[in-house]
C-alpha positions as CSV (number, residue, x, y, z in Angstrom):
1,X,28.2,51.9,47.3
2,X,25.6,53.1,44.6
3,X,28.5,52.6,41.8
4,X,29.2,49.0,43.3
5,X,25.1,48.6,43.2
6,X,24.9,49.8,39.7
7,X,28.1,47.6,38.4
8,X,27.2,44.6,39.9
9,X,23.9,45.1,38.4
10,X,25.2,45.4,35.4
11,X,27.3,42.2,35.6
12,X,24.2,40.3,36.7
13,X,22.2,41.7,34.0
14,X,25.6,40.4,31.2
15,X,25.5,37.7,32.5
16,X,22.0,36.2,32.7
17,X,22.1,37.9,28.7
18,X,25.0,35.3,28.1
19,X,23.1,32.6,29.5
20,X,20.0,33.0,27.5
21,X,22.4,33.2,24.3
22,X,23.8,29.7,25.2
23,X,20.1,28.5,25.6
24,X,18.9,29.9,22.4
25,X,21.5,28.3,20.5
26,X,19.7,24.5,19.2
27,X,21.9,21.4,18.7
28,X,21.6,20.5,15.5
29,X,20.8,16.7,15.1
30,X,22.6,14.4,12.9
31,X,20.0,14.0,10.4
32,X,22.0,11.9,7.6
33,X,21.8,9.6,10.4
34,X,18.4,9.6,11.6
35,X,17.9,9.0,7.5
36,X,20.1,6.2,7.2
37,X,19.7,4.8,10.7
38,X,15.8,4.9,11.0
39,X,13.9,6.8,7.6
40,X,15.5,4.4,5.4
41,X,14.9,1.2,6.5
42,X,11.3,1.9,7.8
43,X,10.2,2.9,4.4
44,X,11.8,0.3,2.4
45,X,9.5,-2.3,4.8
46,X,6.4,0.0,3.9
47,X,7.7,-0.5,0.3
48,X,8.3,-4.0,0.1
49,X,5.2,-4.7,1.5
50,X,3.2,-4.7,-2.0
51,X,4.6,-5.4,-5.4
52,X,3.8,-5.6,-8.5
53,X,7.3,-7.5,-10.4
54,X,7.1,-8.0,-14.0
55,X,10.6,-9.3,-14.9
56,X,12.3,-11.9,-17.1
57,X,10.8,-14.7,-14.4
58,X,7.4,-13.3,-15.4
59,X,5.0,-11.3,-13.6
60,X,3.9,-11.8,-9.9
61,X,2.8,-9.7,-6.9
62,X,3.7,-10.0,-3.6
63,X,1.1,-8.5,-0.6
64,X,0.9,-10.0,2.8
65,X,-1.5,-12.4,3.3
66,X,-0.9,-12.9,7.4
67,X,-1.9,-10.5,10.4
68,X,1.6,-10.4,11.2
69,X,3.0,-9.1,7.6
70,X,-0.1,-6.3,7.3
71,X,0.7,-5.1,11.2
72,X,4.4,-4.7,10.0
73,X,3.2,-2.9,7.7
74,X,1.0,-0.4,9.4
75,X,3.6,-0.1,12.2
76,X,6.1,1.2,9.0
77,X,3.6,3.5,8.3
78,X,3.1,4.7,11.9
79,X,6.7,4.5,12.8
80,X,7.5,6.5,9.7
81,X,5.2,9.3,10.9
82,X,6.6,9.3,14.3
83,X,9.9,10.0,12.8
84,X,8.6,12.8,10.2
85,X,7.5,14.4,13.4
86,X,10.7,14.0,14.9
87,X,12.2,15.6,11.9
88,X,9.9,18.8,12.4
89,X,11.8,19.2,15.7
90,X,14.6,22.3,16.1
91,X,17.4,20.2,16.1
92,X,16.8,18.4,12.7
93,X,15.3,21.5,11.3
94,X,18.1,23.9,12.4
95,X,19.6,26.0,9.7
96,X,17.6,24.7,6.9
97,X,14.3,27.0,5.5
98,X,10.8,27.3,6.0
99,X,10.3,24.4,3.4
100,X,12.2,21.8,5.5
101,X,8.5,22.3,8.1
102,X,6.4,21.9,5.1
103,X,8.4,18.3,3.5
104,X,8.4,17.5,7.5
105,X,4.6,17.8,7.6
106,X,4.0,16.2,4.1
107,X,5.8,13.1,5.0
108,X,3.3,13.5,8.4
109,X,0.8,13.3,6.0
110,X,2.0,10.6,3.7
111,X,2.9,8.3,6.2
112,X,-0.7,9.2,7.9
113,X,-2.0,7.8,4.5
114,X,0.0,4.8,4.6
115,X,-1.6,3.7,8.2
116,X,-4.5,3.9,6.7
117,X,-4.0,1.8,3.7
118,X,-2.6,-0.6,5.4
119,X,-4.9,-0.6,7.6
120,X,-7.4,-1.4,4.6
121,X,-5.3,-4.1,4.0
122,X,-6.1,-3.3,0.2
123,X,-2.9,-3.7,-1.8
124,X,-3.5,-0.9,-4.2
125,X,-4.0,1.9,-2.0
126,X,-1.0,0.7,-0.2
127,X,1.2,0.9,-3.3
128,X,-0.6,4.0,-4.2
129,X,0.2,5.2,-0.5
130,X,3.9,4.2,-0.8
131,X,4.1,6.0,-4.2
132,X,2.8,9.0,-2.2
133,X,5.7,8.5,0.0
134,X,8.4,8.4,-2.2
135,X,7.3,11.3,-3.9
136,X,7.4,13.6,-0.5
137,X,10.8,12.0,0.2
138,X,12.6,12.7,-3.1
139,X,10.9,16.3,-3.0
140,X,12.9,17.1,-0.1
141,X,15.8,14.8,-1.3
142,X,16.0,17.1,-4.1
143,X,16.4,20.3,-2.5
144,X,18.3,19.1,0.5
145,X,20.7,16.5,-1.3
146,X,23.6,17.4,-2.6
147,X,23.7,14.9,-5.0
148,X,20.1,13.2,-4.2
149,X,19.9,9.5,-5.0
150,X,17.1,7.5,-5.8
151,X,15.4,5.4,-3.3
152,X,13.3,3.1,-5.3
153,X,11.9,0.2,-3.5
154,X,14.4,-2.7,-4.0
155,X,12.7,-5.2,-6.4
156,X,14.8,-7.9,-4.9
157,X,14.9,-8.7,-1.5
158,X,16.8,-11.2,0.6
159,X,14.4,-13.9,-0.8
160,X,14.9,-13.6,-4.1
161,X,10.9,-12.5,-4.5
């Protein structure tokens, strides 16, 4: 009886071991897709939000001038910082170093500094914000890409502007 106590014991004991093991183990996240899906197009409405064009039409800027286009923009910013959080998380941060956490929390930061200048709806600090941005993102772009691209803001939207 004490040998059946003692194996059984031991079986539990294997067992629960195993179980902790499956626990441990973090599902990694798709993160090209939270990129292309989410990162992406939420920056590119921070981006578009203020620019300075100088081209062969000559030189103009476009800023918002409504409540509605500043609040799309500080939700970009906001949104963008909800989702650099969300890359901080196990499952996007699985097998990658100690520096994924840090471009993580500098894209916090960035996109913390883009609320706020939209938020002072002042068109310079929200293009120096953005350029802020960008820099954080093509940072990590460079170390995590294989063959990083650049994600300048697109000069020419649906509208021609």
């Amino acid at each position: 009886m004490k040998q059946f106590r003692t194996t059984a014991a031991a079986t539990m004991t294997i067992l629960s071991l195993l179980g902790c093991a499956e626990q441990d183990k973090t599902e990694k996240a798709d993160v090209k897709a939270q990129m292309a899906q989410h990162v992406q197009p939420t920056a590119q409405v921070y981006w578009e939000a203020v620019q300075y064009i100088s081209d062969e039409q000559g030189a103009r800027e476009i800023v918002p001038t409504t409540d509605e286009e500043w609040n799309r923009t500080v939700e970009a910013a906001r949104t963008l910082r909800t989702l650099a959080e969300t890359l901080k998380q196990p499952e996007y941060a699985a097998d990658r170093g100690t520096d994924w956490q840090d471009f993580a929390q500098g894209m916090v930061e960035a996109s913390s500094m883009a609320e706020a200048a939209a938020r002072s709806r002042q068109p310079d600090k929200v293009l120096e914000a953005g350029g802020v941005l960008y820099n954080v993102c093509s940072a990590c772009h460079e170390v995590y890409l294989t063959n990083p691209v650049r994600l300048a803001p697109d000069l020419h939207n649906e509208t021609g502007q």
